[in-house]
C-alpha positions, 0 to 999 in steps of 0.5 A: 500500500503506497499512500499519502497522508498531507506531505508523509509518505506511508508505505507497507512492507511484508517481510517473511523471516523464520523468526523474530530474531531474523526480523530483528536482525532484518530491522536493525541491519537493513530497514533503519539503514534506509535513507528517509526513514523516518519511523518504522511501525511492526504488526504480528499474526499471533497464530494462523487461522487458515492455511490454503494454497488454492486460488478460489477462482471460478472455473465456469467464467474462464 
């Protein structure tokens, strides 16, 4: 999601880590080093509540 609040940038970024300590590392070696940025706020998914590879396309519209 790239937006525009008044003259801030916000962005959103997904990151996929094997654990909170690789997402730490990832934070403090490679986000904050980015020129410009000026905050970095995180979010976690607790547990998964569904998992599914499957595309829910409808066949009979193809």
């Amino acid at each position: 999601m790239f937006g525009e609040r008044g003259c801030d940038f916000s962005h959103q970024l997904w990151v996929v880590v094997a654990d909170l300590a690789a997402y730490e590392r990832f934070l403090k070696t490679k986000l904050t080093r980015v020129a410009n940025v000026a905050s970095i706020e995180s979010s976690f998914a607790l547990k998964q509540v569904k998992y599914t590879n499957v595309l829910p396309l409808d066949e009979t519209r193809a």
